[in-house]
N, CA, C and O atoms as a Maestro MAE file, in Angstrom:
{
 s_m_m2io_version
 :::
 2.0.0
}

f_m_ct {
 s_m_title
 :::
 protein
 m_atom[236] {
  # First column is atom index #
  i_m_mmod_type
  r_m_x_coord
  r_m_y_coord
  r_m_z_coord
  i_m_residue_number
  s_m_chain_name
  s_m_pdb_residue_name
  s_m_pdb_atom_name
  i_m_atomic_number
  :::
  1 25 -99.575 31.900 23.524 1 A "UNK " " N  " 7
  2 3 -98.846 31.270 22.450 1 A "UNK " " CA " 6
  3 2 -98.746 32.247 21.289 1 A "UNK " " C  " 6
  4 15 -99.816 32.345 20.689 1 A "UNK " " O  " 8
  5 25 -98.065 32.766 20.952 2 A "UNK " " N  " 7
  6 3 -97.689 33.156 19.964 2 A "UNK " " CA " 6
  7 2 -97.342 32.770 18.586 2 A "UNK " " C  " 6
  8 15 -96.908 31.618 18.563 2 A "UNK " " O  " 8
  9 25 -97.392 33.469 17.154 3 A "UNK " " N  " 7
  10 3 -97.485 32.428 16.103 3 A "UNK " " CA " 6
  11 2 -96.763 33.187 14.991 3 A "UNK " " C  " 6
  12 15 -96.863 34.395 14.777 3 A "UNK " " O  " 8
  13 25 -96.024 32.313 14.318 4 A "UNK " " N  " 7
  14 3 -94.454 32.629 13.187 4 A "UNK " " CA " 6
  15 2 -95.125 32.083 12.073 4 A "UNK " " C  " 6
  16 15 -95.561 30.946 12.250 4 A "UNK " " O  " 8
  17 25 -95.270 32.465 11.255 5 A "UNK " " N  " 7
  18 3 -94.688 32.385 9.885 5 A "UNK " " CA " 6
  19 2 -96.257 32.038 9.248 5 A "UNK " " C  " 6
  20 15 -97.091 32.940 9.328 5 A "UNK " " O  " 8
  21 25 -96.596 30.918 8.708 6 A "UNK " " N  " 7
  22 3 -97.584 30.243 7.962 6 A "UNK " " CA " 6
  23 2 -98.124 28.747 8.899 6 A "UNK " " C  " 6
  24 15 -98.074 27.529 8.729 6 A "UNK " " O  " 8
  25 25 -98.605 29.631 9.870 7 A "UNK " " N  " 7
  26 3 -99.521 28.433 10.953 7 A "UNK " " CA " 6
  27 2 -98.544 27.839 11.810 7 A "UNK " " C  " 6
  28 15 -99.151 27.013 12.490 7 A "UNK " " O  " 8
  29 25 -97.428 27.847 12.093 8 A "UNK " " N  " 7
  30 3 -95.783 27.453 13.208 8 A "UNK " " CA " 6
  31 2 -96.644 28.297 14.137 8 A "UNK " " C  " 6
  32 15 -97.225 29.334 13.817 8 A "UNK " " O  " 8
  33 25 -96.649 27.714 15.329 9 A "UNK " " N  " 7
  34 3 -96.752 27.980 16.715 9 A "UNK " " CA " 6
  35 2 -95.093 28.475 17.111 9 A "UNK " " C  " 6
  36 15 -94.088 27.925 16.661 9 A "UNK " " O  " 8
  37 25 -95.104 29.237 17.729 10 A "UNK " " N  " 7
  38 3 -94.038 29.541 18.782 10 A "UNK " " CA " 6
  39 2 -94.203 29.874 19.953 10 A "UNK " " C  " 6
  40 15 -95.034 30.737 20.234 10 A "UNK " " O  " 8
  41 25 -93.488 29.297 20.845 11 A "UNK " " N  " 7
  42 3 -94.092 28.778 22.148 11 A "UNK " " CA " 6
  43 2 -92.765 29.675 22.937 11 A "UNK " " C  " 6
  44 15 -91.560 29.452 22.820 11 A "UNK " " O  " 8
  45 25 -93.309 30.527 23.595 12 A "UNK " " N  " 7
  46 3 -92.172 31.299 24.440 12 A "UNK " " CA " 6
  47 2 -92.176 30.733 25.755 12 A "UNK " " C  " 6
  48 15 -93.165 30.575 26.471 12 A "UNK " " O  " 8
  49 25 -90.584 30.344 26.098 13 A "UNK " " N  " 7
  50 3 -90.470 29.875 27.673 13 A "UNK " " CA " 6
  51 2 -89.612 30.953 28.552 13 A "UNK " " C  " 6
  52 15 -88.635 31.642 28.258 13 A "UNK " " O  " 8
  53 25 -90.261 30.836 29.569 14 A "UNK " " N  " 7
  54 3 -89.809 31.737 30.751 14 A "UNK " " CA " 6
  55 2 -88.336 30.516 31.404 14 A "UNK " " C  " 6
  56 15 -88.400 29.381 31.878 14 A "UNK " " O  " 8
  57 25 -87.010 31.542 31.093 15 A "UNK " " N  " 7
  58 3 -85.709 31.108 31.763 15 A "UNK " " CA " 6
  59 2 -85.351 31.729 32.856 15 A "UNK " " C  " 6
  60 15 -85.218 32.953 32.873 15 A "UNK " " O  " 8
  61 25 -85.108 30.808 34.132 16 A "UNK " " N  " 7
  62 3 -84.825 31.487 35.145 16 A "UNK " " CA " 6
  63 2 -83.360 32.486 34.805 16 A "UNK " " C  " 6
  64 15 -82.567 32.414 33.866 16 A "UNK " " O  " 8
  65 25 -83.401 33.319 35.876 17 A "UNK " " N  " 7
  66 3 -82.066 34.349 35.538 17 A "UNK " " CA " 6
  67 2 -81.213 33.928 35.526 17 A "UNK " " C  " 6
  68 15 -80.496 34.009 34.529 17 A "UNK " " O  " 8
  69 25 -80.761 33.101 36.885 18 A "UNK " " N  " 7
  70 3 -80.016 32.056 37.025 18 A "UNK " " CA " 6
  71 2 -79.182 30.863 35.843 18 A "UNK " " C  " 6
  72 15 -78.074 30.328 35.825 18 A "UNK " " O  " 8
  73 25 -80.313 30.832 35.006 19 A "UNK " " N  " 7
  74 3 -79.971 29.787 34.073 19 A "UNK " " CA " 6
  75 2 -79.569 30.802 32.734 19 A "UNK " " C  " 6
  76 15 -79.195 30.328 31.661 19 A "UNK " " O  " 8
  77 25 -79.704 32.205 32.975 20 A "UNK " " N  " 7
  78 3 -79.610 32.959 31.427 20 A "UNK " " CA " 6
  79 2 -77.975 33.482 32.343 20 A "UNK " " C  " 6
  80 15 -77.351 34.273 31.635 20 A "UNK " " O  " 8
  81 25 -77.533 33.296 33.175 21 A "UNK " " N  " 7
  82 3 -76.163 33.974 33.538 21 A "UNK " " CA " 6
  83 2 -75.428 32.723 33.477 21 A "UNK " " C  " 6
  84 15 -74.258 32.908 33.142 21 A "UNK " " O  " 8
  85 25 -75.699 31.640 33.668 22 A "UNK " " N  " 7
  86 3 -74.799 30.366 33.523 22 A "UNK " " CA " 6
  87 2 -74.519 29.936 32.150 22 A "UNK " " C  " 6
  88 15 -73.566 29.282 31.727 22 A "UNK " " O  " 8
  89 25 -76.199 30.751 31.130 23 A "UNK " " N  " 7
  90 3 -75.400 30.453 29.793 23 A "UNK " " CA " 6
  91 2 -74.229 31.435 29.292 23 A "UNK " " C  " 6
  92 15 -73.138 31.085 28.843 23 A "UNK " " O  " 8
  93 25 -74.859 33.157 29.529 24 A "UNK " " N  " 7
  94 3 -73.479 33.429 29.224 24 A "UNK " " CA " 6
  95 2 -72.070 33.671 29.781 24 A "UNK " " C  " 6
  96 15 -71.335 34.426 29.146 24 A "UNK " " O  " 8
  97 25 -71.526 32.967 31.169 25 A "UNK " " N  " 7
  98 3 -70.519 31.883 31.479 25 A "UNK " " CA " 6
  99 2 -70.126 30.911 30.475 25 A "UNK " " C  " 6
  100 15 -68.960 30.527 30.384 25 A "UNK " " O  " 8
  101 25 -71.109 30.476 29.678 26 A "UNK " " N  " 7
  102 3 -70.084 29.456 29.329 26 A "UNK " " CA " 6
  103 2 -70.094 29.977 27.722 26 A "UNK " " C  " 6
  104 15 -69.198 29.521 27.012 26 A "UNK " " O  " 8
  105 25 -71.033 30.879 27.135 27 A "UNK " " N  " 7
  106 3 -71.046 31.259 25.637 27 A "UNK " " CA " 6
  107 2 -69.618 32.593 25.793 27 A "UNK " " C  " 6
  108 15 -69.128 33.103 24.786 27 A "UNK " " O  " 8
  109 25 -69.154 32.959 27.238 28 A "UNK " " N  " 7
  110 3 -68.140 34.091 27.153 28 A "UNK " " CA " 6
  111 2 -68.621 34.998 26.592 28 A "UNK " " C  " 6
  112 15 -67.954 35.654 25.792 28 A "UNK " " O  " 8
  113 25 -70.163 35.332 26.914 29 A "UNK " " N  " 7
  114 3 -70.658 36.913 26.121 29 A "UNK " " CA " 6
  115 2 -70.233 37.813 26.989 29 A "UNK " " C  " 6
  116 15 -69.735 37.708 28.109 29 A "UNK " " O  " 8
  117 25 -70.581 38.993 26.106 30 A "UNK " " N  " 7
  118 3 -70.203 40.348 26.401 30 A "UNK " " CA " 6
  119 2 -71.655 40.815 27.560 30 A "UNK " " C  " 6
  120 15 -72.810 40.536 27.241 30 A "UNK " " O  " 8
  121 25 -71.435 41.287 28.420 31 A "UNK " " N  " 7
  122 3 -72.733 41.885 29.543 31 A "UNK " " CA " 6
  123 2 -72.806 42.791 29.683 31 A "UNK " " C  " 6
  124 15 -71.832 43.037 30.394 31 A "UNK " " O  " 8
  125 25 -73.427 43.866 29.487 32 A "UNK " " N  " 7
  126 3 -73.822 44.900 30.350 32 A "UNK " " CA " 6
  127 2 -75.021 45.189 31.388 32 A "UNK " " C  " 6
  128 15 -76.237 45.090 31.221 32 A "UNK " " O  " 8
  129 25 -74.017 45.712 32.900 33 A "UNK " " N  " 7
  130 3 -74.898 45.223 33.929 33 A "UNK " " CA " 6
  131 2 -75.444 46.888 34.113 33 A "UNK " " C  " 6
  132 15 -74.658 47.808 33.886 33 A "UNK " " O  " 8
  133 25 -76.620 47.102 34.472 34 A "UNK " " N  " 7
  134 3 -77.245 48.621 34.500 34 A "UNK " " CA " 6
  135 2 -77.049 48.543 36.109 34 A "UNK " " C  " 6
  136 15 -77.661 47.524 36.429 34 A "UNK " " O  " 8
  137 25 -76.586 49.029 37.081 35 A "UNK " " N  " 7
  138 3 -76.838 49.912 38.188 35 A "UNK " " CA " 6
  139 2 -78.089 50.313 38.736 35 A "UNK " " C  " 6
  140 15 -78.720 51.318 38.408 35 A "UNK " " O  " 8
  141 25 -78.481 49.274 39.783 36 A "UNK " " N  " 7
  142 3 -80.160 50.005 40.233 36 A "UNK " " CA " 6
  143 2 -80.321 51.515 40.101 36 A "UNK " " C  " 6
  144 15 -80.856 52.166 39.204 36 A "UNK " " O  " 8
  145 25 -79.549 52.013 41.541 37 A "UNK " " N  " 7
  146 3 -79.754 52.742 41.980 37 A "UNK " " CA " 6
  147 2 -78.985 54.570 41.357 37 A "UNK " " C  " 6
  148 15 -79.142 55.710 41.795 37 A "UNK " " O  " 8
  149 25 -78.104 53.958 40.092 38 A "UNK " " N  " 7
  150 3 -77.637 55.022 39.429 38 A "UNK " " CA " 6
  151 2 -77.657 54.375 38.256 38 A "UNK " " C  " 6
  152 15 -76.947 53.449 37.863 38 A "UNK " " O  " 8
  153 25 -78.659 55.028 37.660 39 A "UNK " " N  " 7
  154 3 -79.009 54.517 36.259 39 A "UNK " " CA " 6
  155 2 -77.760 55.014 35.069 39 A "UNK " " C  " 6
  156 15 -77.664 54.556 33.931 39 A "UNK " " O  " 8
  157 25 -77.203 55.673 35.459 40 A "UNK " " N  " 7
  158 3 -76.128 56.291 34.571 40 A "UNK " " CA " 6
  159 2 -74.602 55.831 34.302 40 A "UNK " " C  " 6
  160 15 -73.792 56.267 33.484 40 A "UNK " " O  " 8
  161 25 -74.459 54.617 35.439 41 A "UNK " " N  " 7
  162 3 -73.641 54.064 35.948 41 A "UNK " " CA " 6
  163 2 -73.484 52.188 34.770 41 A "UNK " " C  " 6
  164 15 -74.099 51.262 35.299 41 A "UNK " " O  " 8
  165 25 -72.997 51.945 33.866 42 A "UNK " " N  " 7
  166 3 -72.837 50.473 34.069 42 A "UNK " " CA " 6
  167 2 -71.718 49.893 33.550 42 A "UNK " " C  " 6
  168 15 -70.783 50.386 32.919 42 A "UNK " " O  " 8
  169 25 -71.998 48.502 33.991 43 A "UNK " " N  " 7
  170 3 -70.375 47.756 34.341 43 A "UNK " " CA " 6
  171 2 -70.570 46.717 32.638 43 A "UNK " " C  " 6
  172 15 -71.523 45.982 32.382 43 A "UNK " " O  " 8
  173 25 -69.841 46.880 32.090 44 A "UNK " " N  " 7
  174 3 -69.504 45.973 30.445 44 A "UNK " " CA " 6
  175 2 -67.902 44.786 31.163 44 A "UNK " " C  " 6
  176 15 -66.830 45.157 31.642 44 A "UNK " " O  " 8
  177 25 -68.390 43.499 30.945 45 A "UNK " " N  " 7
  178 3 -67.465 43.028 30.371 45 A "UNK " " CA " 6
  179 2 -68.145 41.026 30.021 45 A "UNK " " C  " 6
  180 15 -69.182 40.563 29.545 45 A "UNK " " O  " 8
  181 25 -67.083 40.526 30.487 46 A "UNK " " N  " 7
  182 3 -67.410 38.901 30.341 46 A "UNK " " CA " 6
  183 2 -67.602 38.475 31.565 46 A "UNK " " C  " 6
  184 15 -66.931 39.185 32.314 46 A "UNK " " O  " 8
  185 25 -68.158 37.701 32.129 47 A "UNK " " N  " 7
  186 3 -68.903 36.837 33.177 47 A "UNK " " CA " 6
  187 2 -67.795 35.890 33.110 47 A "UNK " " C  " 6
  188 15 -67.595 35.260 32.071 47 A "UNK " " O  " 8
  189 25 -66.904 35.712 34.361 48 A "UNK " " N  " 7
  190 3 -65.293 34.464 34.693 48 A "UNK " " CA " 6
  191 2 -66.473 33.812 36.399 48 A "UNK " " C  " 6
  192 15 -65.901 32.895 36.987 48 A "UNK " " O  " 8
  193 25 -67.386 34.085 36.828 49 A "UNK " " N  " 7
  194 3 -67.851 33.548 37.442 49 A "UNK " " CA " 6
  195 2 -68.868 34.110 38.295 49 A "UNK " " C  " 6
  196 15 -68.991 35.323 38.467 49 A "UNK " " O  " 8
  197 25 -69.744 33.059 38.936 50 A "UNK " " N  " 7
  198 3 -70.902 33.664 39.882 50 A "UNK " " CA " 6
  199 2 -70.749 32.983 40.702 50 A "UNK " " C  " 6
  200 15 -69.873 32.119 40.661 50 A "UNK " " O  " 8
  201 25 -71.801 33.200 42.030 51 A "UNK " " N  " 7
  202 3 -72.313 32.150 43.147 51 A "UNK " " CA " 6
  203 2 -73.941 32.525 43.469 51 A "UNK " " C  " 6
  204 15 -74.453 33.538 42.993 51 A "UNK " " O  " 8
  205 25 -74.718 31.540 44.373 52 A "UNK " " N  " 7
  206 3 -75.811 31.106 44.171 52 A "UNK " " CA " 6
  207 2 -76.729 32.581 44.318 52 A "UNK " " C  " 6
  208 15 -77.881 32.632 43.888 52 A "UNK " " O  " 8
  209 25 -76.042 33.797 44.999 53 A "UNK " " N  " 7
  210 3 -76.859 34.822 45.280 53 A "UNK " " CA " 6
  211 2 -76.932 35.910 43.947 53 A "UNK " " C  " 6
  212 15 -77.321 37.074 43.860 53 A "UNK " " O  " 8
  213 25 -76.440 35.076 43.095 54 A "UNK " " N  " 7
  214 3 -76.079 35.773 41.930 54 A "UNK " " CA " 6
  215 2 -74.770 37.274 41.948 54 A "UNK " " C  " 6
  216 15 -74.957 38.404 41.495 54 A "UNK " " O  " 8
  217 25 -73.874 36.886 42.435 55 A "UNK " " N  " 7
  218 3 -72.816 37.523 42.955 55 A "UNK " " CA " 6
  219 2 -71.744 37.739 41.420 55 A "UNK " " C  " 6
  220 15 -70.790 37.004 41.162 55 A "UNK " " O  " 8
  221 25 -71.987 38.360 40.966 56 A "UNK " " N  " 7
  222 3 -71.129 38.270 39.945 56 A "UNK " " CA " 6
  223 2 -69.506 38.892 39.411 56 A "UNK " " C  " 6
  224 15 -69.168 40.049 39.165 56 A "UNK " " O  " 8
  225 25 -68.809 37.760 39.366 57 A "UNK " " N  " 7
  226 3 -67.258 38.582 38.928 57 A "UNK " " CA " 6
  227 2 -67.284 38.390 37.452 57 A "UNK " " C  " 6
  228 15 -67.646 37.357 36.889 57 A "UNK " " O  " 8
  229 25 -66.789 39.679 36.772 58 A "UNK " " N  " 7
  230 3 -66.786 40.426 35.560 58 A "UNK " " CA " 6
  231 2 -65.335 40.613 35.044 58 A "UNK " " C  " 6
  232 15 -64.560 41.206 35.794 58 A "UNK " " O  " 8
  233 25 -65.019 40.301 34.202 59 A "UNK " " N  " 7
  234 3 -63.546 40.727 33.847 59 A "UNK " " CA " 6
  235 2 -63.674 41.759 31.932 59 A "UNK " " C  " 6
  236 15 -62.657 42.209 31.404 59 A "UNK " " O  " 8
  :::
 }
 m_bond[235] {
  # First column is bond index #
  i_m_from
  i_m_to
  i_m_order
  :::
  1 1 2 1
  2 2 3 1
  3 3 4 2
  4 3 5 1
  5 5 6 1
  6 6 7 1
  7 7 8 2
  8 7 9 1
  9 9 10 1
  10 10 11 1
  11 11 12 2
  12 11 13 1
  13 13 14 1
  14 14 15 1
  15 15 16 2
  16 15 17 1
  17 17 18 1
  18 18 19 1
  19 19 20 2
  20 19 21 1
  21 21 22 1
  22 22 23 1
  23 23 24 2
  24 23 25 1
  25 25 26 1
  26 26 27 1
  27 27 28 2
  28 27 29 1
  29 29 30 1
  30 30 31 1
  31 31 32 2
  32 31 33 1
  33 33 34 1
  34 34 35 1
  35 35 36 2
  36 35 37 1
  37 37 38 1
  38 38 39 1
  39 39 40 2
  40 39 41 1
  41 41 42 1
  42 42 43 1
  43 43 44 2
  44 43 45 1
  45 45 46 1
  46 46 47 1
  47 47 48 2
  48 47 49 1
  49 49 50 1
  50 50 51 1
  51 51 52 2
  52 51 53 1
  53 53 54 1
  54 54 55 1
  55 55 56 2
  56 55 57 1
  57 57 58 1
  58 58 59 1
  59 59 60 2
  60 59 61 1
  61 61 62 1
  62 62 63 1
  63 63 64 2
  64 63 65 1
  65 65 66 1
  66 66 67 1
  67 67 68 2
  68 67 69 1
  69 69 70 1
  70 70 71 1
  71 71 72 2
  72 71 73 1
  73 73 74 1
  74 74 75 1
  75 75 76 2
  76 75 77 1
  77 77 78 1
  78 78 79 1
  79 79 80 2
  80 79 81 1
  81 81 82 1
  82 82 83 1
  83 83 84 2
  84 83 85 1
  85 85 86 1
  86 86 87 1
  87 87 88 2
  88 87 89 1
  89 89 90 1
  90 90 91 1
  91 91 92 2
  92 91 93 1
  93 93 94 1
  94 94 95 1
  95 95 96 2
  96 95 97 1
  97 97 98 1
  98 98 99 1
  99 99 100 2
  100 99 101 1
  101 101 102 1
  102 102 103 1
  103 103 104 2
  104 103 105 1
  105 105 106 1
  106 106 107 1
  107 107 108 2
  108 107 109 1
  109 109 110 1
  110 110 111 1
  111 111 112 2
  112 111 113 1
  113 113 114 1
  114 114 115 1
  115 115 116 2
  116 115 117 1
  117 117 118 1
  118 118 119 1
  119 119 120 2
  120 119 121 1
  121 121 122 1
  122 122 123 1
  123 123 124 2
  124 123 125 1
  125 125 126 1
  126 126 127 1
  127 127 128 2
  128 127 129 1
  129 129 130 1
  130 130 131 1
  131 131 132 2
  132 131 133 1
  133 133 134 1
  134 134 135 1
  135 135 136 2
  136 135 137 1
  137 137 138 1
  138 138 139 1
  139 139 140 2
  140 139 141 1
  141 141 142 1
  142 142 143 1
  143 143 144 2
  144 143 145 1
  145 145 146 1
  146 146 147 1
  147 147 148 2
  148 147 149 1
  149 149 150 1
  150 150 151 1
  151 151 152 2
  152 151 153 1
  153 153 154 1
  154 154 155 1
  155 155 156 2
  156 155 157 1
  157 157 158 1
  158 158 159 1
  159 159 160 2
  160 159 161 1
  161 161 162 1
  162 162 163 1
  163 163 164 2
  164 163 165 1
  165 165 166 1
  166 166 167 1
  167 167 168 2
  168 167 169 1
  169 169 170 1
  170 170 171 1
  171 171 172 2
  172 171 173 1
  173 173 174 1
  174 174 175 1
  175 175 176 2
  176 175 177 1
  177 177 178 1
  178 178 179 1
  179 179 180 2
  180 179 181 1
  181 181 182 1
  182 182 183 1
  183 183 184 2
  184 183 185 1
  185 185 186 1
  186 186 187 1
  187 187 188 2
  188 187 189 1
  189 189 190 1
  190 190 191 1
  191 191 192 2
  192 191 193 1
  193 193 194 1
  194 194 195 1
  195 195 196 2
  196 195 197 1
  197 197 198 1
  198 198 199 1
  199 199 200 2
  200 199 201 1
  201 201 202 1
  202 202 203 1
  203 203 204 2
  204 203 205 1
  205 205 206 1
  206 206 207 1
  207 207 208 2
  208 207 209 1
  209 209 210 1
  210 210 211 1
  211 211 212 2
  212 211 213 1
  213 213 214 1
  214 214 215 1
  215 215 216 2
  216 215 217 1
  217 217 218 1
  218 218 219 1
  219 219 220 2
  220 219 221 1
  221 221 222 1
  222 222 223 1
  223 223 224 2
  224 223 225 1
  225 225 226 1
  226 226 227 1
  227 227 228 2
  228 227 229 1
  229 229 230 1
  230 230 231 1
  231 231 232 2
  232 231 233 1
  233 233 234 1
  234 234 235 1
  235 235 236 2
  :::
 }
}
């Protein structure tokens, strides 16, 4: 537990990935995806959709 300000608890929760790519689907954020295997390599844009293997189309 971690702690803010003048005795406020802040309580950090673990979000599945799953649920942090469905939010930004629907907030239309900006992504940048890093490339495992070529770190030098990455893909920027908005999230127009996924599927359950986390398959992602980027526009």
């Amino acid at each position: 537990m971690a702690y803010h300000g003048q005795g406020q608890k802040v309580q950090k929760v673990m979000v599945q990935p799953i649920n942090l790519i469905f939010r930004y689907l629907q907030n239309r954020s900006r992504i940048q995806v890093w490339l495992y295997e070529q770190g030098n390599m990455r893909i920027e844009g908005c999230i127009t959709g996924f599927n359950e293997y986390m398959n992602l189309v980027i526009r």
